[in-house]
ZATOR-386341 format. One record per atom (N, C-alpha, C, O, CB): residue in three letters; atom name; x, y, z. Coordinates in Angstrom, 1 decimal. Glycine has a CB too. Example, Ala and Ser with C-alpha at 12.3 -4.5 7.8 and 13.67 -1.06 7.14 Angstrom:
   res   atom        X        Y        Z
   ala      N     13.2     -5.7      7.8
   ala     CA     12.3     -4.5      7.8
   ala      C     13.2     -3.3      7.8
   ala      O     14.2     -3.3      8.5
   ala     CB     11.3     -4.5      9.0
   ser      N     12.8     -2.2      7.1
   ser     CA     13.7     -1.1      7.1
   ser      C     12.9      0.0      7.9
   ser      O     13.4      1.1      8.0
   ser     CB     14.1     -0.6      5.7
% end
This chain:
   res   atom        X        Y        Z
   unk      N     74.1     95.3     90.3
   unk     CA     74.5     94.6     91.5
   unk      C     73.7     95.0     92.7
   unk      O     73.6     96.3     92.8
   unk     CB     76.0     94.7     91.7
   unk      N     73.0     94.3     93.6
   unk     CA     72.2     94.5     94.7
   unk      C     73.1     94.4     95.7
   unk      O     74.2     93.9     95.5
   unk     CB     71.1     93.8     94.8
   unk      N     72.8     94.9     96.8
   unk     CA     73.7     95.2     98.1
   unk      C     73.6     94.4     99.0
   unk      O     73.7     94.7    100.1
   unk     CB     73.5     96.4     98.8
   unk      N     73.2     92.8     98.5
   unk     CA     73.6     91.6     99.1
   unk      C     74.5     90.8     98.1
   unk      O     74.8     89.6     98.3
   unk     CB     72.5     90.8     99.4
   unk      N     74.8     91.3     97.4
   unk     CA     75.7     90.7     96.0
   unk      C     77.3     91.6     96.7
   unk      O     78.4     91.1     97.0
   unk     CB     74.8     91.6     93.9
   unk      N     76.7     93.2     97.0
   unk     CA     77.8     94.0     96.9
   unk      C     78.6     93.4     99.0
   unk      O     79.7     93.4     99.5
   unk     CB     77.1     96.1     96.5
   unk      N     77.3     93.1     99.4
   unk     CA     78.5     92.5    101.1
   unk      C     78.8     91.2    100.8
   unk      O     79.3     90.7    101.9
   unk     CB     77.5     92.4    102.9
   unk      N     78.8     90.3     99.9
   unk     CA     79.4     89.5     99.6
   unk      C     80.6     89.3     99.0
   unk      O     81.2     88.3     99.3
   unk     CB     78.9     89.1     99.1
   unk      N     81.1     90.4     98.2
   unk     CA     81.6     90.7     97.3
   unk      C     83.4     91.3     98.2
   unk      O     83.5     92.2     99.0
   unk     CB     80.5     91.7     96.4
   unk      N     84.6     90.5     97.8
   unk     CA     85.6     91.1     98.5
   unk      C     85.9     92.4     98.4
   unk      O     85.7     93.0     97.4
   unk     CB     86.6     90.7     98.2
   unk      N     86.5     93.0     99.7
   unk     CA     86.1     93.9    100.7
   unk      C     88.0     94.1    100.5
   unk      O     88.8     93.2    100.7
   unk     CB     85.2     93.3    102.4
   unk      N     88.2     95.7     99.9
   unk     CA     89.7     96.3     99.4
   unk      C     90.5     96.0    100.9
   unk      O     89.9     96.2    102.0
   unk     CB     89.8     98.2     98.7
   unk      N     91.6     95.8    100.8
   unk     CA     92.4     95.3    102.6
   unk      C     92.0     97.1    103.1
   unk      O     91.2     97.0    103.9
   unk     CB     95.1     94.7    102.5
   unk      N     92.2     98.1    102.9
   unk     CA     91.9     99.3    103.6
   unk      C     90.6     99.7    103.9
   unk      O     90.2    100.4    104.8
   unk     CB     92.4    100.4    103.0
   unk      N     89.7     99.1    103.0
   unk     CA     88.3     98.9    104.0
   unk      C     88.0     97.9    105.0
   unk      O     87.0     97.9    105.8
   unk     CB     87.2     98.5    103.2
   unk      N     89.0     97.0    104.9
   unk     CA     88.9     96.1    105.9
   unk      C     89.4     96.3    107.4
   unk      O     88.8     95.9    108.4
   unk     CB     89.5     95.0    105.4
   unk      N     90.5     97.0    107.5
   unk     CA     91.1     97.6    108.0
   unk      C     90.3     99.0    108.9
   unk      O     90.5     99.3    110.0
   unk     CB     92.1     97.6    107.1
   unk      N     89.5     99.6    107.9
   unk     CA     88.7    100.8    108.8
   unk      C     87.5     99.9    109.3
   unk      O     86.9    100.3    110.2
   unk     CB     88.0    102.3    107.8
   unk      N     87.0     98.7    108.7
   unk     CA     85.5     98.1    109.3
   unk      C     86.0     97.6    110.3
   unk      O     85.1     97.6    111.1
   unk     CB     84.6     96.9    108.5
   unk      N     87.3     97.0    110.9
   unk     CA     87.8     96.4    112.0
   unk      C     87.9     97.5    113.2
   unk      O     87.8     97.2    114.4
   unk     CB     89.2     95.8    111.7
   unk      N     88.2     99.1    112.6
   unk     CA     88.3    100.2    113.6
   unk      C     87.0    100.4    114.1
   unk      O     86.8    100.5    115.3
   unk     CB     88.9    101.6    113.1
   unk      N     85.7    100.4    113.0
   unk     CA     84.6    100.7    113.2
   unk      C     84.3    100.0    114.1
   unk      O     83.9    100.5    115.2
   unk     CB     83.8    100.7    112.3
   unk      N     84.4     98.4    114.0
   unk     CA     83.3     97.8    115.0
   unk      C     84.3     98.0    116.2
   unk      O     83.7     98.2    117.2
   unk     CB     82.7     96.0    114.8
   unk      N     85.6     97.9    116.3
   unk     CA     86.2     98.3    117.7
   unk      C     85.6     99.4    118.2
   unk      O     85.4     99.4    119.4
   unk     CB     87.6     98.5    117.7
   unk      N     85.1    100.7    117.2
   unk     CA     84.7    101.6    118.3
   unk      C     83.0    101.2    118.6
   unk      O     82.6    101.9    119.5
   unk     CB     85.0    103.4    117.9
   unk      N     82.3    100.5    118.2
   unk     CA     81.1     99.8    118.5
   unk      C     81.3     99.3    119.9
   unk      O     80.6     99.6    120.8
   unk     CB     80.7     98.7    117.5
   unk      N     82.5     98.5    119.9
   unk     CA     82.5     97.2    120.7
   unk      C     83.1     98.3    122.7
   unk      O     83.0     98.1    123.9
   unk     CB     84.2     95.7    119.6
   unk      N     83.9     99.3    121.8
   unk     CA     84.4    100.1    123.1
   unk      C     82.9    101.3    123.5
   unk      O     82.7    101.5    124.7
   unk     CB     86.2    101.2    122.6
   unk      N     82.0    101.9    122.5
   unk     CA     81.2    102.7    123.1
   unk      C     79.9    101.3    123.9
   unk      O     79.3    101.2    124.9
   unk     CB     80.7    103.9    121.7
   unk      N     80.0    100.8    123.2
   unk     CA     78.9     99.9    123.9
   unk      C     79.0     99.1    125.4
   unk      O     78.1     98.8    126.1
   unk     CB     78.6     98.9    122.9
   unk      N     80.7     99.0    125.7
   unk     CA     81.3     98.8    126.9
   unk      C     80.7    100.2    128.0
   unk      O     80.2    100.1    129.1
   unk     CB     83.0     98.7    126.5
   unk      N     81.0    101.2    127.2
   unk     CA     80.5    102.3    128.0
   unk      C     79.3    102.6    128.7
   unk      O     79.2    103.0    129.8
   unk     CB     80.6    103.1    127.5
   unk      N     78.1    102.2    127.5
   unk     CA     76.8    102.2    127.7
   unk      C     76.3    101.1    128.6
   unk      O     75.2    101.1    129.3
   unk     CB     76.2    102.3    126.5
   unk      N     76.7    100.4    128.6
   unk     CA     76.5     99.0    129.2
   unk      C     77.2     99.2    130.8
   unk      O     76.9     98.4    131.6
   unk     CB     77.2     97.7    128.1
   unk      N     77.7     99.8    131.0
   unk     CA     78.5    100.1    132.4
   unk      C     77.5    100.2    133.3
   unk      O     76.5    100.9    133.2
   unk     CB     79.4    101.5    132.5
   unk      N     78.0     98.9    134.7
   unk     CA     77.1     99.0    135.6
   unk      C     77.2    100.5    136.3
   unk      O     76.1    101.0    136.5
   unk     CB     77.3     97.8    136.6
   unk      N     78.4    101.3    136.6
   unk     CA     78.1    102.3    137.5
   unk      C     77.9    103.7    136.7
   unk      O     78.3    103.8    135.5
   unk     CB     79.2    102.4    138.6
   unk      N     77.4    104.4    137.2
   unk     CA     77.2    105.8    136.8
   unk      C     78.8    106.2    136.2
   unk      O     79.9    105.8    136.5
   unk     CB     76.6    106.9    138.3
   unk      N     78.3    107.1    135.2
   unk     CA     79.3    108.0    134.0
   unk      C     78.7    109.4    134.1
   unk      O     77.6    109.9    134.2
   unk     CB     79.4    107.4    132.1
   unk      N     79.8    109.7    133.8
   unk     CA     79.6    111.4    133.4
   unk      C     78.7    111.9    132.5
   unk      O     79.1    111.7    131.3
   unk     CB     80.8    112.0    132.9
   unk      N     77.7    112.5    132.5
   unk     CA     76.9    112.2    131.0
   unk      C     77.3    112.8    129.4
   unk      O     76.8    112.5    128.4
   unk     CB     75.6    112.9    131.1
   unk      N     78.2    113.4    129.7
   unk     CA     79.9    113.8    128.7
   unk      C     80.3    112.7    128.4
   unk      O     80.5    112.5    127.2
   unk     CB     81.4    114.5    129.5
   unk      N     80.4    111.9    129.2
   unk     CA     81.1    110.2    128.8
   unk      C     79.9    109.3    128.1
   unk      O     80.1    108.5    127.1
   unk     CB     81.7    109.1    130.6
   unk      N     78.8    109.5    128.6
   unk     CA     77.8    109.0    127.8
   unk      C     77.5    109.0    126.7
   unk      O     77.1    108.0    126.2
   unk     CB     77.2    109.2    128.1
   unk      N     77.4    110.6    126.0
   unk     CA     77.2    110.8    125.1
   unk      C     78.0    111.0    124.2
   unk      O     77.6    111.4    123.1
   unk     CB     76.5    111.3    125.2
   unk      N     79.2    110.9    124.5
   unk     CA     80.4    110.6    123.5
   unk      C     80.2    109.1    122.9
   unk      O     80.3    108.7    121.8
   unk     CB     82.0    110.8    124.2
   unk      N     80.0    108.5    124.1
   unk     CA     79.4    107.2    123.6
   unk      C     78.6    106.7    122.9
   unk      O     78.8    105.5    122.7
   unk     CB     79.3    106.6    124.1
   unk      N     77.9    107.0    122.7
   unk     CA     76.2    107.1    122.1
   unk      C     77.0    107.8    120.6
   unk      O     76.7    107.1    119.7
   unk     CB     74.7    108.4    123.4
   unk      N     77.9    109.1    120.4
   unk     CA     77.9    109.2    118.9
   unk      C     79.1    108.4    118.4
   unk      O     79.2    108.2    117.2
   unk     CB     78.1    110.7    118.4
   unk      N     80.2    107.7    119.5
   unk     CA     80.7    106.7    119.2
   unk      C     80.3    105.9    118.2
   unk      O     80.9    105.9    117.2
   unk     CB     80.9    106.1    120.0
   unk      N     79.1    105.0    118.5
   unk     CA     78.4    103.5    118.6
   unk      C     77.9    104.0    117.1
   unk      O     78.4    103.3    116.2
   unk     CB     76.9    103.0    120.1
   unk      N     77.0    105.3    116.5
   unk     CA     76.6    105.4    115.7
   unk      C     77.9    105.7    114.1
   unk      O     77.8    105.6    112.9
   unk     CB     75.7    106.1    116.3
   unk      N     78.8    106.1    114.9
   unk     CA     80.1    106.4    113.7
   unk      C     81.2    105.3    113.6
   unk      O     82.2    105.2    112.9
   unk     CB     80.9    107.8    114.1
   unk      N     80.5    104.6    114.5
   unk     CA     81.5    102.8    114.7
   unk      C     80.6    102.3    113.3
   unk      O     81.0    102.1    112.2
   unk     CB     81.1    101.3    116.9
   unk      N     79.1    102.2    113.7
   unk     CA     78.2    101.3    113.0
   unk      C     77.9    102.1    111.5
   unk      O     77.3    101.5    110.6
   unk     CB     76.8    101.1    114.1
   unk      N     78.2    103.0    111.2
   unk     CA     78.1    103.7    109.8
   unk      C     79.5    103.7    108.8
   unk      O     79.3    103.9    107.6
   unk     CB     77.6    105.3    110.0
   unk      N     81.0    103.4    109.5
   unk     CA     81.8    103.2    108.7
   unk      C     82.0    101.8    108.9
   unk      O     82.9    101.2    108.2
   unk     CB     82.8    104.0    108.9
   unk      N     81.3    101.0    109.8
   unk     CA     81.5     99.5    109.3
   unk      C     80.4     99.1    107.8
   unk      O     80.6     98.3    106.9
   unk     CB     81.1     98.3    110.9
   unk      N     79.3    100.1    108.3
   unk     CA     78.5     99.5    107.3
   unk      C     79.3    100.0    105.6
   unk      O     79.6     99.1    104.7
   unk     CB     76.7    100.2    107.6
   unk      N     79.4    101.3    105.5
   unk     CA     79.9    101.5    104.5
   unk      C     81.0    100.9    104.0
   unk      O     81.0    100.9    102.8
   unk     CB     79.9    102.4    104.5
   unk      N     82.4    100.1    104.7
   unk     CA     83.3     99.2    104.6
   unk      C     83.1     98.4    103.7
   unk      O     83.5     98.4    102.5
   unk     CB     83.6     98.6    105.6
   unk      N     81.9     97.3    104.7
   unk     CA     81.8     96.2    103.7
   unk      C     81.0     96.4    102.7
   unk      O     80.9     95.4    102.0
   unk     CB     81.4     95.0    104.3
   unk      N     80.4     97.4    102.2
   unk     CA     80.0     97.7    100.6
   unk      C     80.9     97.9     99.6
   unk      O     80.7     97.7     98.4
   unk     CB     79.1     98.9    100.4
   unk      N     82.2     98.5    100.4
   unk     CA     82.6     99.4     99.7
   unk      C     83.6     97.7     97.9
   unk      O     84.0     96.5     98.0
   unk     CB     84.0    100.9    101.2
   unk      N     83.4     98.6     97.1
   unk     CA     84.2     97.0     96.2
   unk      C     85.2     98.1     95.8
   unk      O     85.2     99.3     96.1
   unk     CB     83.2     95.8     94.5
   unk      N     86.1     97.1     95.0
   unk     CA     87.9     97.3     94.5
   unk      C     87.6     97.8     93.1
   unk      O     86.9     97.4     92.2
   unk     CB     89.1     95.6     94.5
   unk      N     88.4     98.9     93.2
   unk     CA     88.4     99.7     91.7
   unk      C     88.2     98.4     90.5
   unk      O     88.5     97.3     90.9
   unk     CB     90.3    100.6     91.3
   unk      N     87.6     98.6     89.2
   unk     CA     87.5     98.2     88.5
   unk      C     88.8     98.6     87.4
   unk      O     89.0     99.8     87.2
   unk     CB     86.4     98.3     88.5
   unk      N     89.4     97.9     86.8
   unk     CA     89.8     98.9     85.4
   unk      C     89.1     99.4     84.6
   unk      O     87.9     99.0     84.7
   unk     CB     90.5     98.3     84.5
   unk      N     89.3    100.3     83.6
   unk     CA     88.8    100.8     82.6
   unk      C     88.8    100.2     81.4
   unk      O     89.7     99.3     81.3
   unk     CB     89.1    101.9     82.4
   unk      N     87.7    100.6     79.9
   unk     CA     88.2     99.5     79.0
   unk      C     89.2     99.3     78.6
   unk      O     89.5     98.3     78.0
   unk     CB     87.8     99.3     78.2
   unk      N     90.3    100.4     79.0
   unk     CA     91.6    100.4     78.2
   unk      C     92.7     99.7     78.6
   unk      O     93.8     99.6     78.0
   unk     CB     92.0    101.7     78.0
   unk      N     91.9     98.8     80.5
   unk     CA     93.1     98.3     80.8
   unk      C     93.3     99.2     82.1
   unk      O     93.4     98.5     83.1
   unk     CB     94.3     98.4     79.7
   unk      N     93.3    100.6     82.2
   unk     CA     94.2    101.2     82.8
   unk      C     92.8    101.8     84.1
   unk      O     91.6    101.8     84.0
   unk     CB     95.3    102.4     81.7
   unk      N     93.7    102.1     85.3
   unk     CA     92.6    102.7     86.3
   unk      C     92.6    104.0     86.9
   unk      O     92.8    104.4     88.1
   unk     CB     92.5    101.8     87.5
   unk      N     92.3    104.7     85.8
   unk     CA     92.1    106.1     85.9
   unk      C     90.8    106.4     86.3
   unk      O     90.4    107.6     86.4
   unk     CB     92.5    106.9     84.7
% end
């Protein structure tokens, strides 16, 4: 399976649920960076590793696919 097959592919409700936190913290560090007035550069750069740990658990989310069973049926 290629990894346009696999972001196609339904997305377990608790990955969905962390990709919605991820891009929320995207959507809040980038509010930050984007701020017309001066910030603390403490505030800045919390924001800046925000944006990158928003954007690496959204990405991993939607890859992530739903247990398969095993041949026996069971999902050990």
């Amino acid at each position: 399976m290629n990894i346009v097959d696999r972001a196609k592919a339904p997305t377990p409700k608790f990955f969905r649920i962390l990709r919605t936190v991820g891009l929320t913290m995207l959507a809040i560090s980038g509010s930050v960076l984007a701020a017309p007035i001066a910030l603390p550069t403490a505030l800045v750069a919390v924001a800046g590793y925000l944006a990158v740990a928003g954007g690496v658990i959204s990405a991993v989310s939607q890859v992530t696919l739903p247990k398969e069973p095993d041949d026996d049926g069971t999902d050990s």
